[in-house]
Every structure is written in C-alpha cells, then in structure tokens.
PDB file with one MODEL, atoms N, CA, C and O in Angstrom:
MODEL        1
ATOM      1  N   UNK A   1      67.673 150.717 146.476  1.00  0.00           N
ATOM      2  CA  UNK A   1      68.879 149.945 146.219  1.00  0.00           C
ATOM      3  C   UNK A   1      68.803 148.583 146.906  1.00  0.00           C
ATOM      4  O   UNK A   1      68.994 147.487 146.378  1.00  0.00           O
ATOM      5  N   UNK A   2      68.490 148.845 148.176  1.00  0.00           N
ATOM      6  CA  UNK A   2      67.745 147.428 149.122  1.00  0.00           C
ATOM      7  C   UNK A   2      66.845 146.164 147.784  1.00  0.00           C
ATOM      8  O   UNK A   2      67.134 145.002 147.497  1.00  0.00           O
ATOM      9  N   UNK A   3      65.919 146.925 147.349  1.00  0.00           N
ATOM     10  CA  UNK A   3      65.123 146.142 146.452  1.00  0.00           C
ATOM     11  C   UNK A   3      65.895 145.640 145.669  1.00  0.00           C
ATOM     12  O   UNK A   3      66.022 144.417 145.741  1.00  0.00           O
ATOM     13  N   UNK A   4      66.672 146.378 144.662  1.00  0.00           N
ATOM     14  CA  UNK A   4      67.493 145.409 143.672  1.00  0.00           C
ATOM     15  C   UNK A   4      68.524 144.879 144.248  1.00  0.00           C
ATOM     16  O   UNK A   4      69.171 144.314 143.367  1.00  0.00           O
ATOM     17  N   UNK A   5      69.063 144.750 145.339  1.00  0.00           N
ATOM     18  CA  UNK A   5      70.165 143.371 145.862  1.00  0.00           C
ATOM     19  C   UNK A   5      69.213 142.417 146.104  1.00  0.00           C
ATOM     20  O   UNK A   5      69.523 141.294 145.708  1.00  0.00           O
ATOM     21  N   UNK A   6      67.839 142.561 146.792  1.00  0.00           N
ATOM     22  CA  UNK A   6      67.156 141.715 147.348  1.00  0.00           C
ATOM     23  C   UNK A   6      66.365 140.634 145.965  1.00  0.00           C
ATOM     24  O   UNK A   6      65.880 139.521 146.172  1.00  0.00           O
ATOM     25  N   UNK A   7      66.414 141.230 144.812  1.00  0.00           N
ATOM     26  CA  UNK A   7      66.117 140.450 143.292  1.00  0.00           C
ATOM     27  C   UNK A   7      67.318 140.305 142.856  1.00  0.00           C
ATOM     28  O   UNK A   7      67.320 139.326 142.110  1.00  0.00           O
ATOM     29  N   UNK A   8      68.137 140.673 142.914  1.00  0.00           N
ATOM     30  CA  UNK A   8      69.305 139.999 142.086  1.00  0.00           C
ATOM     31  C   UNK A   8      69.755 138.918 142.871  1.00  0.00           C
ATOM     32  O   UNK A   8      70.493 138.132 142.277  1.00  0.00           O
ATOM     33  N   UNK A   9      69.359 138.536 144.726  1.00  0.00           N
ATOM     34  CA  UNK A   9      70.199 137.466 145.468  1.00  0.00           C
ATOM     35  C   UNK A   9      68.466 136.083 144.913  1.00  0.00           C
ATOM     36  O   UNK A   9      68.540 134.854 144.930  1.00  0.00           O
ATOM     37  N   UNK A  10      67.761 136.549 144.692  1.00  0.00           N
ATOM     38  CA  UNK A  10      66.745 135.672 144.498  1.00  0.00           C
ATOM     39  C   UNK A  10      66.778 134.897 142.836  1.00  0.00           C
ATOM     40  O   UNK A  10      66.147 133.944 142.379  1.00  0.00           O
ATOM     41  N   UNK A  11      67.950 135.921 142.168  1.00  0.00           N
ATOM     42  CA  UNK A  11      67.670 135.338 140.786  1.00  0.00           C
ATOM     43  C   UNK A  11      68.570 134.717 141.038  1.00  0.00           C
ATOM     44  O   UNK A  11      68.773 134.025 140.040  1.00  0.00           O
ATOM     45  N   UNK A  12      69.429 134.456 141.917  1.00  0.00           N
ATOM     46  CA  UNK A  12      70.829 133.265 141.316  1.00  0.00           C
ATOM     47  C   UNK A  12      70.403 131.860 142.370  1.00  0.00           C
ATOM     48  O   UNK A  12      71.336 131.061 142.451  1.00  0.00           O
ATOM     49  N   UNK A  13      69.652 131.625 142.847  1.00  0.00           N
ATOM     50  CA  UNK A  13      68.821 130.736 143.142  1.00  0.00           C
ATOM     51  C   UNK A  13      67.841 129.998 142.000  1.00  0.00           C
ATOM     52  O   UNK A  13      66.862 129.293 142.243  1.00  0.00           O
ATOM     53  N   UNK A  14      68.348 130.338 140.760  1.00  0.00           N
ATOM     54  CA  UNK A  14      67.305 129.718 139.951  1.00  0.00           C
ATOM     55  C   UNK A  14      68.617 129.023 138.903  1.00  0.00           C
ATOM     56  O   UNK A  14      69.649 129.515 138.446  1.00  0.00           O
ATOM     57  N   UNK A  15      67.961 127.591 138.797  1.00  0.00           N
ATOM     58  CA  UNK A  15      68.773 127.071 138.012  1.00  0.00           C
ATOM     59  C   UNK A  15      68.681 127.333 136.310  1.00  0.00           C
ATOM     60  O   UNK A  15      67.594 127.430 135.741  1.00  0.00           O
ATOM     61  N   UNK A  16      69.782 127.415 135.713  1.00  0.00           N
ATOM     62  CA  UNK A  16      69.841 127.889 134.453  1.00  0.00           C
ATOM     63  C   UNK A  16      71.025 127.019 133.544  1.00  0.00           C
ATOM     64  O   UNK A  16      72.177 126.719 133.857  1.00  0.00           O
ATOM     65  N   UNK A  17      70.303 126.766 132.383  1.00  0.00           N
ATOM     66  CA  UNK A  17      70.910 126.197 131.731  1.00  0.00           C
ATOM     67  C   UNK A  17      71.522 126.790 130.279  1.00  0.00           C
ATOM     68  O   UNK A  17      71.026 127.635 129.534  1.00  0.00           O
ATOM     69  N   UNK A  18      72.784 126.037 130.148  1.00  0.00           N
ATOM     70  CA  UNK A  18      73.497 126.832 129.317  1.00  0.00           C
ATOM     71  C   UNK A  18      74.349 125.734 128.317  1.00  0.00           C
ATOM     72  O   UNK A  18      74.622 124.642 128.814  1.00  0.00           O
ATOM     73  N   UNK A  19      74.808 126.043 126.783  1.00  0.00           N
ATOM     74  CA  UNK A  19      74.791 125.330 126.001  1.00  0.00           C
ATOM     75  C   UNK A  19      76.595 125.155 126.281  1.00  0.00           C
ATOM     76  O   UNK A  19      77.234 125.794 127.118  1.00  0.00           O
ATOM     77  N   UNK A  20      77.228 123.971 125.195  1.00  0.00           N
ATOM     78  CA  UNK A  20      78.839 124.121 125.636  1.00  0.00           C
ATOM     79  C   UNK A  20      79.462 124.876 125.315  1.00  0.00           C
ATOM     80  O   UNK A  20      80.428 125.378 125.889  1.00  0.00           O
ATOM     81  N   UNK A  21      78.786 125.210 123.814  1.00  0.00           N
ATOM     82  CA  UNK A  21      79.437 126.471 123.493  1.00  0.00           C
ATOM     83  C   UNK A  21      79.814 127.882 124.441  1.00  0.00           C
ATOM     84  O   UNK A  21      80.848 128.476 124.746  1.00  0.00           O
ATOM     85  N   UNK A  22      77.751 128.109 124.820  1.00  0.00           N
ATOM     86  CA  UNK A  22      78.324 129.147 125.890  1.00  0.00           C
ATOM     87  C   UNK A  22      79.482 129.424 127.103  1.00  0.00           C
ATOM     88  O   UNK A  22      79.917 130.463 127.599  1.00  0.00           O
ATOM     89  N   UNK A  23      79.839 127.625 127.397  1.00  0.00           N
ATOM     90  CA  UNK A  23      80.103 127.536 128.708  1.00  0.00           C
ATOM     91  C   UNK A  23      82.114 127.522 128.466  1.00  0.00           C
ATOM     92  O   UNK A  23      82.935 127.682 129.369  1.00  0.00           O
ATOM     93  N   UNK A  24      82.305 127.366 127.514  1.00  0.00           N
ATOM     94  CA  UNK A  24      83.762 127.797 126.759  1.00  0.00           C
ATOM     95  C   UNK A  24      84.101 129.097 126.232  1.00  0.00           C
ATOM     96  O   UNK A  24      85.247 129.544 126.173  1.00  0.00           O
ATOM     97  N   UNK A  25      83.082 129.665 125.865  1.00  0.00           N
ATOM     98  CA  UNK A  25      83.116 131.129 125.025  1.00  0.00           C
ATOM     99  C   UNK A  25      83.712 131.760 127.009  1.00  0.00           C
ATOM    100  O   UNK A  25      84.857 132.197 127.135  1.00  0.00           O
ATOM    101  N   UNK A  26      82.816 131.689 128.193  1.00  0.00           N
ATOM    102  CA  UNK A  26      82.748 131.991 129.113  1.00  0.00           C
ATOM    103  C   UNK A  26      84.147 132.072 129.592  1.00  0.00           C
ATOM    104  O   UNK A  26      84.854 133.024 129.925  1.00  0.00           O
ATOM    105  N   UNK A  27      84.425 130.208 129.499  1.00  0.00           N
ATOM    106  CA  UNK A  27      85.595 130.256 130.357  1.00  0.00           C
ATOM    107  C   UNK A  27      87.108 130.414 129.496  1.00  0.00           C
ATOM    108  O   UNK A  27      88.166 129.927 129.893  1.00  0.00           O
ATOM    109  N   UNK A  28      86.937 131.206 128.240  1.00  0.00           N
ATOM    110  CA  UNK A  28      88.001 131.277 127.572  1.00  0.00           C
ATOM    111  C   UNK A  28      88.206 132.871 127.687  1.00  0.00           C
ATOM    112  O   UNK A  28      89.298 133.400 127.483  1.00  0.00           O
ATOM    113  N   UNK A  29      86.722 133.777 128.132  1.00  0.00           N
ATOM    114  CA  UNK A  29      87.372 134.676 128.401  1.00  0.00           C
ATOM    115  C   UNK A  29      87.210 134.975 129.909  1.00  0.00           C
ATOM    116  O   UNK A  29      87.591 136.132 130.088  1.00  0.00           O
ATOM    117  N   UNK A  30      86.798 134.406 131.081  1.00  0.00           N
ATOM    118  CA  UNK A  30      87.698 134.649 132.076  1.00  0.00           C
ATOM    119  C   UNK A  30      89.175 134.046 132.420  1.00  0.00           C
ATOM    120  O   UNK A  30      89.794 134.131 133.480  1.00  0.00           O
ATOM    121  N   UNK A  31      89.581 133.357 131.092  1.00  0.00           N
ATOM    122  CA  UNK A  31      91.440 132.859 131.660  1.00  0.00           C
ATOM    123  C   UNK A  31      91.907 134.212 130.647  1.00  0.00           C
ATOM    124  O   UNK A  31      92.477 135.068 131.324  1.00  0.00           O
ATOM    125  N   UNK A  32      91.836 134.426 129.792  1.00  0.00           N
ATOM    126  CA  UNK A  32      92.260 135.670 128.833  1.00  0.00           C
ATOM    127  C   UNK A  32      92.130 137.299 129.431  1.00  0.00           C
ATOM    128  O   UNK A  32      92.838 138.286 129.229  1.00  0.00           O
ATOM    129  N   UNK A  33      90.870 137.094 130.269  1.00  0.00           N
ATOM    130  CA  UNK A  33      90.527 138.627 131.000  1.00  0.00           C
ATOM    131  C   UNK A  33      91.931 138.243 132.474  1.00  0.00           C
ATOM    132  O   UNK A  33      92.863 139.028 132.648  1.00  0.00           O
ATOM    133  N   UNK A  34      91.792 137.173 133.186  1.00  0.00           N
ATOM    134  CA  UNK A  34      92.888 136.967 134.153  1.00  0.00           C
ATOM    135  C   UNK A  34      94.521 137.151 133.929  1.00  0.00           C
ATOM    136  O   UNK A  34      95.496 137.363 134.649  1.00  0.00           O
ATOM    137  N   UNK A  35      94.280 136.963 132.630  1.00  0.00           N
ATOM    138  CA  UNK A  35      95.756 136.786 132.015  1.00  0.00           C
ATOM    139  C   UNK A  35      96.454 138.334 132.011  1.00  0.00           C
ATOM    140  O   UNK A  35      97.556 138.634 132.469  1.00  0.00           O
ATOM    141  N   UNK A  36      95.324 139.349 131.254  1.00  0.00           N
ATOM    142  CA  UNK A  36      95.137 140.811 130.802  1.00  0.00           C
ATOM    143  C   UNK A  36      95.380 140.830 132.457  1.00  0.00           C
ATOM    144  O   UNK A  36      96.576 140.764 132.739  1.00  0.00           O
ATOM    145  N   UNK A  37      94.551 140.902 133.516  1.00  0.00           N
ATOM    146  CA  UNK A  37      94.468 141.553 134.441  1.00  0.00           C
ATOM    147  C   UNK A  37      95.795 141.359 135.609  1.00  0.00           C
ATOM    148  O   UNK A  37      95.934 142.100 136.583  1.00  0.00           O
ATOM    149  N   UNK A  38      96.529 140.430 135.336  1.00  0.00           N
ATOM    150  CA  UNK A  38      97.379 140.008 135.726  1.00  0.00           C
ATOM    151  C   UNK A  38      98.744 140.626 135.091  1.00  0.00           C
ATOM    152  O   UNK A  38      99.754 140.635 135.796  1.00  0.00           O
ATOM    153  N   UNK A  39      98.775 141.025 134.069  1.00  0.00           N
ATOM    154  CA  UNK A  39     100.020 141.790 133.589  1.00  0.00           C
ATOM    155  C   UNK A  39      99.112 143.276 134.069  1.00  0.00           C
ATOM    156  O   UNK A  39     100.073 144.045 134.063  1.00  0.00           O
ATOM    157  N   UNK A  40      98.648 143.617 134.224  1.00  0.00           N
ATOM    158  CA  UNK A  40      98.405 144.997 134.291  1.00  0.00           C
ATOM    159  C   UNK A  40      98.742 145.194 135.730  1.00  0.00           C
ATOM    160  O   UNK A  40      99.327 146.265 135.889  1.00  0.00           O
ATOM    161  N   UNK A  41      98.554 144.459 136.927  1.00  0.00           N
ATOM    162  CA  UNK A  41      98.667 144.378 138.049  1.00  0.00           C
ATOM    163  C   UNK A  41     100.308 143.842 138.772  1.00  0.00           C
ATOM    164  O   UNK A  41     100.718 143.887 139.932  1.00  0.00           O
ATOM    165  N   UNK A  42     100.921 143.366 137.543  1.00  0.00           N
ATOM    166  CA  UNK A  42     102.520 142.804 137.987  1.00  0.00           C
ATOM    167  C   UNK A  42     103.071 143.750 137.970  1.00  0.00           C
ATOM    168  O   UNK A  42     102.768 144.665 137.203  1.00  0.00           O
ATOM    169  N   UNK A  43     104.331 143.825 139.062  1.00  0.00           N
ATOM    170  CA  UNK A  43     105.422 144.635 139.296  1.00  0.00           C
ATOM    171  C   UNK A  43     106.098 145.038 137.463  1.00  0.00           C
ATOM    172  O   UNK A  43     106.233 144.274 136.507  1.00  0.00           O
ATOM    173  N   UNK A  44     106.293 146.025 137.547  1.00  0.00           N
ATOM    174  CA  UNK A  44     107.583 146.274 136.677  1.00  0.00           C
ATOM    175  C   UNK A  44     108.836 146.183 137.067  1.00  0.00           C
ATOM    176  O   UNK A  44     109.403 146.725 138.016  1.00  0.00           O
ATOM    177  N   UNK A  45     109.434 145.076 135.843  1.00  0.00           N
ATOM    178  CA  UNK A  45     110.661 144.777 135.812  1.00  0.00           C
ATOM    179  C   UNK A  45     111.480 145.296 134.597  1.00  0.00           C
ATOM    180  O   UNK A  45     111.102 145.667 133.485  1.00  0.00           O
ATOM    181  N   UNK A  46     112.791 145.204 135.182  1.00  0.00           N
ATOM    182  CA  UNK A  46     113.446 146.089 133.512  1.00  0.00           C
ATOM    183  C   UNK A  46     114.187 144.101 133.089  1.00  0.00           C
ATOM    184  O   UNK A  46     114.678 143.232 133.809  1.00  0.00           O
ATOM    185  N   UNK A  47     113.907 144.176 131.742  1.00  0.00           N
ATOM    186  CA  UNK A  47     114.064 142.497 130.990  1.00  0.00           C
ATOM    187  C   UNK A  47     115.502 143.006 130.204  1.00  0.00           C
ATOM    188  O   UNK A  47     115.763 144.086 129.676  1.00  0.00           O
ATOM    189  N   UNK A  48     116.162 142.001 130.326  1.00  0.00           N
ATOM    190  CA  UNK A  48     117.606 141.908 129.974  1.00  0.00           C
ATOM    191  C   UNK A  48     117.674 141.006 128.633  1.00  0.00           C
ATOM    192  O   UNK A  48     117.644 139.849 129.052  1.00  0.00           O
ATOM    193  N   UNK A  49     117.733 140.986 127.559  1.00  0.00           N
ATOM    194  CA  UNK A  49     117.462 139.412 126.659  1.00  0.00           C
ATOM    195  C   UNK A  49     118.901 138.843 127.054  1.00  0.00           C
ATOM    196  O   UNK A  49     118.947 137.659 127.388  1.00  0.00           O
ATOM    197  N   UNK A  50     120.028 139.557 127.044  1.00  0.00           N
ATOM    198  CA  UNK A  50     121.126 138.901 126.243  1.00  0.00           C
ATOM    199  C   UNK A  50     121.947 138.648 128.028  1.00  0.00           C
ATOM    200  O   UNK A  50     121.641 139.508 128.854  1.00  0.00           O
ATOM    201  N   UNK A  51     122.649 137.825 128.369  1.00  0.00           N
ATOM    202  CA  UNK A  51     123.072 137.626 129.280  1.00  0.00           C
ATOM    203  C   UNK A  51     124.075 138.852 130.229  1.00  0.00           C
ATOM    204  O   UNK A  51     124.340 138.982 131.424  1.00  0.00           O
ATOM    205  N   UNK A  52     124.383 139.513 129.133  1.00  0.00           N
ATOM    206  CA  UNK A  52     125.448 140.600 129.720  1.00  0.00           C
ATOM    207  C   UNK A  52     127.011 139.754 130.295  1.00  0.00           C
ATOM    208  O   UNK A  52     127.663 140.540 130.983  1.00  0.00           O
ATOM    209  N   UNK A  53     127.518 138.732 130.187  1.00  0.00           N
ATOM    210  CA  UNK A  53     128.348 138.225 130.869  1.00  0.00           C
ATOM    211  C   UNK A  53     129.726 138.168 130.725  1.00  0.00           C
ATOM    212  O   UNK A  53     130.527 137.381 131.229  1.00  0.00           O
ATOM    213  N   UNK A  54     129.947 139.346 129.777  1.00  0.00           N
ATOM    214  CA  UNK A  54     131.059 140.353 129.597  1.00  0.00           C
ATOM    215  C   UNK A  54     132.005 139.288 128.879  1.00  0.00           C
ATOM    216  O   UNK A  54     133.007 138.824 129.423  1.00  0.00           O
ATOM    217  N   UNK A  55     131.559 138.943 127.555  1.00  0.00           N
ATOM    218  CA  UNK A  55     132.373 138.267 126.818  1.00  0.00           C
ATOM    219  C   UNK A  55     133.028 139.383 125.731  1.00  0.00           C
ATOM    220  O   UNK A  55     134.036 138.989 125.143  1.00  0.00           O
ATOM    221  N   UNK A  56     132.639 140.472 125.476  1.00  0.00           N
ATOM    222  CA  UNK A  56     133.239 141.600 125.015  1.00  0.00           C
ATOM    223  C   UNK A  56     133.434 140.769 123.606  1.00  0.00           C
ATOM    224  O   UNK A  56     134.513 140.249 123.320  1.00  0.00           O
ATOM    225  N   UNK A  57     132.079 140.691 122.617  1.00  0.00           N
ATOM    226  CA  UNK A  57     132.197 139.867 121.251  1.00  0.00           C
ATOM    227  C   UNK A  57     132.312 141.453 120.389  1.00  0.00           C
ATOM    228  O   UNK A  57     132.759 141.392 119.243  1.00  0.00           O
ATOM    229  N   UNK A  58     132.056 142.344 120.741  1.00  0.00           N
ATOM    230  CA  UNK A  58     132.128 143.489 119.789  1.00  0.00           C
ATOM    231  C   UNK A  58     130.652 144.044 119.958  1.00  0.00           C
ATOM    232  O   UNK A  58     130.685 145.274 119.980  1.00  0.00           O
ATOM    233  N   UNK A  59     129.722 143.676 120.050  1.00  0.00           N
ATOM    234  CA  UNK A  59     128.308 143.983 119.854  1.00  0.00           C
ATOM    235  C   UNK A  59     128.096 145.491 120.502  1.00  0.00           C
ATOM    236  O   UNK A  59     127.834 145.218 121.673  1.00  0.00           O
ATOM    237  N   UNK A  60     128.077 146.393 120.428  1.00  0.00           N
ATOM    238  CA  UNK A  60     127.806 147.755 121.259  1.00  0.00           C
ATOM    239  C   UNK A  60     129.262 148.202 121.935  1.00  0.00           C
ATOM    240  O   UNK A  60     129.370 149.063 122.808  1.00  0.00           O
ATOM    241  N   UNK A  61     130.139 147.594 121.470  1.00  0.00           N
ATOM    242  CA  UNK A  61     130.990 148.206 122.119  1.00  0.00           C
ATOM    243  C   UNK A  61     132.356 149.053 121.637  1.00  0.00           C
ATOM    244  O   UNK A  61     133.506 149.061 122.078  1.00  0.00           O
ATOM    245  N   UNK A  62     131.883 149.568 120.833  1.00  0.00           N
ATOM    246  CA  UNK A  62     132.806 150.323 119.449  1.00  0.00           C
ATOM    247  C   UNK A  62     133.383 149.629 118.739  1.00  0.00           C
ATOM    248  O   UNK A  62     133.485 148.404 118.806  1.00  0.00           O
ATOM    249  N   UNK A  63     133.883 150.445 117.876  1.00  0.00           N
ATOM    250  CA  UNK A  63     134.618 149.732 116.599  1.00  0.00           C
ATOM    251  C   UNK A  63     136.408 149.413 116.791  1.00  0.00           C
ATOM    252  O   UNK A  63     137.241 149.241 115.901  1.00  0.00           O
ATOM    253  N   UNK A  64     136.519 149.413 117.699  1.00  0.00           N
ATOM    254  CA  UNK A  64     138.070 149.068 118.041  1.00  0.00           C
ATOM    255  C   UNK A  64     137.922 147.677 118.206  1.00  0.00           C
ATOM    256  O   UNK A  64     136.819 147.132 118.152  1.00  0.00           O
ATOM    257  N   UNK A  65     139.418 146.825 118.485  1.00  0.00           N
ATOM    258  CA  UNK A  65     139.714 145.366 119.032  1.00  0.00           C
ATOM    259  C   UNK A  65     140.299 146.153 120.390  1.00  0.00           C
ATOM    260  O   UNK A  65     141.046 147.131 120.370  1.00  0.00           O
ATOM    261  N   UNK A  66     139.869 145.607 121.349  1.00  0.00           N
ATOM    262  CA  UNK A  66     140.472 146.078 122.887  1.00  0.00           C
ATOM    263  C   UNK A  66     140.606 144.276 123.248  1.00  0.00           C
ATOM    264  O   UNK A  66     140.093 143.296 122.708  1.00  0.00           O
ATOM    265  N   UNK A  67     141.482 144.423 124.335  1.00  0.00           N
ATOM    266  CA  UNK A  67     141.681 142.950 125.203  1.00  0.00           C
ATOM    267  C   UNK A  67     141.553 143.605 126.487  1.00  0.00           C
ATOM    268  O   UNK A  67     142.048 144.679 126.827  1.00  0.00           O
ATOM    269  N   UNK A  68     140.806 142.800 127.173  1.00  0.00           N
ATOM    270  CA  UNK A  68     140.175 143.035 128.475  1.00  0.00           C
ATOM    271  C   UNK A  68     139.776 144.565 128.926  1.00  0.00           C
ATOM    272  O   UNK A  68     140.253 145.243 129.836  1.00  0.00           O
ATOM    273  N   UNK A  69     138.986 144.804 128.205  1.00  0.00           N
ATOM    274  CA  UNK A  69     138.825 146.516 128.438  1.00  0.00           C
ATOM    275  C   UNK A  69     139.552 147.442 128.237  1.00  0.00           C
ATOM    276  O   UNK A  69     139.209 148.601 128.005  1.00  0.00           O
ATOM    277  N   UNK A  70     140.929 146.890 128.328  1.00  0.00           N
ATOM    278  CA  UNK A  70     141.725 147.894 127.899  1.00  0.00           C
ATOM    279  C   UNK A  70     141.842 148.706 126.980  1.00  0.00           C
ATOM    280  O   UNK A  70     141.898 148.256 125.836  1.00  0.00           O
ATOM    281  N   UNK A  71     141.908 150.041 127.181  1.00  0.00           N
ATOM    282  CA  UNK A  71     142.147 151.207 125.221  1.00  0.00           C
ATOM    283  C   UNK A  71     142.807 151.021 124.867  1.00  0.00           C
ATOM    284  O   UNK A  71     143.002 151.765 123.906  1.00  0.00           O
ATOM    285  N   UNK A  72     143.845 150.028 125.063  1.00  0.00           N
ATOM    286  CA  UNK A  72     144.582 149.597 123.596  1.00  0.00           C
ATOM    287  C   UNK A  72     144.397 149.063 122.774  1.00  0.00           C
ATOM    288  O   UNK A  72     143.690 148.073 122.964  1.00  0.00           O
ATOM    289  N   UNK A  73     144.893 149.329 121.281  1.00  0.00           N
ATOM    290  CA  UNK A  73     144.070 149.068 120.841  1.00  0.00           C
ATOM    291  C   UNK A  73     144.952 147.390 120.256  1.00  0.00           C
ATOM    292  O   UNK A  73     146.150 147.673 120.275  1.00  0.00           O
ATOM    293  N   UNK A  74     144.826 146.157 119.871  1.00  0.00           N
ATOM    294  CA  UNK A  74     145.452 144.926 119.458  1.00  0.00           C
ATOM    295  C   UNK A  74     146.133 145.780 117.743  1.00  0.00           C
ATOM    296  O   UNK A  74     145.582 146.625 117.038  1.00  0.00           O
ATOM    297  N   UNK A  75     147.435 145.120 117.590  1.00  0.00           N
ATOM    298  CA  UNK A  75     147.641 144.770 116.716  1.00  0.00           C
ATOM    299  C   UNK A  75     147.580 143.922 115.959  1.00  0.00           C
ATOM    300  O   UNK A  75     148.183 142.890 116.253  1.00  0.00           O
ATOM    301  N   UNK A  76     146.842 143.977 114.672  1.00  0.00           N
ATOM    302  CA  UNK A  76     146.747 142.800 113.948  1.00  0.00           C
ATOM    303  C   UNK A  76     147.817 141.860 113.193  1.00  0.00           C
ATOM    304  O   UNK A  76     148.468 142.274 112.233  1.00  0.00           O
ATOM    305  N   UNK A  77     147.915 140.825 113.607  1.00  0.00           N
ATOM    306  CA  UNK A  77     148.807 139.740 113.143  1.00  0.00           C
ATOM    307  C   UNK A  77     149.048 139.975 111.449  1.00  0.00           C
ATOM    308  O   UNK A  77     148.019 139.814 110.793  1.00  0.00           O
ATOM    309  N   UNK A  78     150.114 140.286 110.773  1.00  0.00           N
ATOM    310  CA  UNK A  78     150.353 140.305 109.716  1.00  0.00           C
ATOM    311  C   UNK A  78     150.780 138.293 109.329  1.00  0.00           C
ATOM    312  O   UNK A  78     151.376 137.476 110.031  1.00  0.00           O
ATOM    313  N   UNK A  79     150.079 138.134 107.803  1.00  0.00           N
ATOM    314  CA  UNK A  79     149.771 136.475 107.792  1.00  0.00           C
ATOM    315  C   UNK A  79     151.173 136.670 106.515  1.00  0.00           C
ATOM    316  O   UNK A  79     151.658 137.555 105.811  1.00  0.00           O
ATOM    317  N   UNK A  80     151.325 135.518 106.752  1.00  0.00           N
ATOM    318  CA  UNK A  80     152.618 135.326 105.824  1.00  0.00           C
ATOM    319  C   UNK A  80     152.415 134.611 104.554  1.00  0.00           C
ATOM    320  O   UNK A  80     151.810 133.545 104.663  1.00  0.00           O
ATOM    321  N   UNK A  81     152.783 134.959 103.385  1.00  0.00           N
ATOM    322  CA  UNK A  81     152.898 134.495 102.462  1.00  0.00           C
ATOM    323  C   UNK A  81     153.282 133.317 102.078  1.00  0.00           C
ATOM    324  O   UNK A  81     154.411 133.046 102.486  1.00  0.00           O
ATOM    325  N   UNK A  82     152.647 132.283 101.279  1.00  0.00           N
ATOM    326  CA  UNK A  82     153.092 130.990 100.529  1.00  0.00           C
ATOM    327  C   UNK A  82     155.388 131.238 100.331  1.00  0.00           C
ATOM    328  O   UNK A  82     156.320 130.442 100.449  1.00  0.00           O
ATOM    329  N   UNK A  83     155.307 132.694 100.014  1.00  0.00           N
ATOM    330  CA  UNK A  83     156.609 132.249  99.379  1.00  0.00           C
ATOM    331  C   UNK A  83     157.677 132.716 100.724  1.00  0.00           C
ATOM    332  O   UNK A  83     158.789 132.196 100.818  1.00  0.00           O
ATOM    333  N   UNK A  84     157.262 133.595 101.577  1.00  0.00           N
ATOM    334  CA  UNK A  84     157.962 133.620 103.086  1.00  0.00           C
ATOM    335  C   UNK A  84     157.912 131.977 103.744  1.00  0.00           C
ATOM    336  O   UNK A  84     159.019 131.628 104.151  1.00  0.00           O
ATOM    337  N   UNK A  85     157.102 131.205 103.865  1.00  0.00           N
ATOM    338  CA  UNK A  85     156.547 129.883 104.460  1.00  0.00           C
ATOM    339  C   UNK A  85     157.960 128.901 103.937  1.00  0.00           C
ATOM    340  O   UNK A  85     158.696 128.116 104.535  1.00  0.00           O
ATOM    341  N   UNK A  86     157.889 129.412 102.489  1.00  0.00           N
ATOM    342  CA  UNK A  86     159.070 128.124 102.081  1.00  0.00           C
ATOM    343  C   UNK A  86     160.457 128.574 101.893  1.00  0.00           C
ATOM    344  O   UNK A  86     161.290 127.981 101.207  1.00  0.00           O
ATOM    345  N   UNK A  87     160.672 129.800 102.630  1.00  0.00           N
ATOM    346  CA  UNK A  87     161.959 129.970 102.557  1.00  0.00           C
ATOM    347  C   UNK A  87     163.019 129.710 103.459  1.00  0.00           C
ATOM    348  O   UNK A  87     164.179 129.969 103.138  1.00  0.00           O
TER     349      UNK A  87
ENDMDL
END
C-alpha cells in the first residue's frame, strides 16, 4: 500500500495538459457535484410557500363566511331591487 501512495505522490508532479473543453466539462461538474452534495448535507427545514398571516381569504378553511374566527356564521346582505331603490 506504501508503494502505491509512493507512485501516485510522484505522478502529480508531472505536468499535464488538458484541452478547454476538458477543463469545463471538469469544472461544471465539480459546481453541480457541490451543489448535489450540499443539499444532501443541509439541515432539514419544513418550507411554508404561502405567508400564513391569517387573512382568513377562505382557502382551507371551510365552507362557511366566519368574521374573525368566530362560528358564526355572517349573514348575507340581501341587495335591493331597481324598483325598492325608487320608491
């Protein structure tokens, strides 16, 4: 095992040349392998999209009209007619 560290520290002492292509193919996948290795290694977080900031628009929150959380439920405004308006 001695022998092959002792040829592998003697081969990188030798200069070597390499085309641009190679030298992009290279460094496109050590930022892509860093990138991979870097989400695999980050904390888990739990991701929120929507702000949560309790504007209560209806979205998930049943099919009732409530005002401020409350279970009551709103009554809806009855709209008045053209011929109630002009009387």
């Amino acid at each position: 095992m001695k022998q092959k560290w002792n040829d592998f520290k003697e081969s990188l002492t030798d200069i070597m040349e390499m085309s641009k292509k190679e030298f992009w193919l290279t460094m496109a996948v050590c930022i892509l392998g860093g990138i991979v290795f870097g989400i695999f290694l980050s904390p888990k977080k739990s991701v929120t999209i929507a702000s949560n900031n309790g504007n209560n628009n209806g979205n998930g929150s049943g099919s009732g009209n409530y005002v401020d959380g409350s279970e009551e439920a709103v009554e809806e405004e009855e709209i008045a007619d053209q011929e109630e308006t002009e009387k």
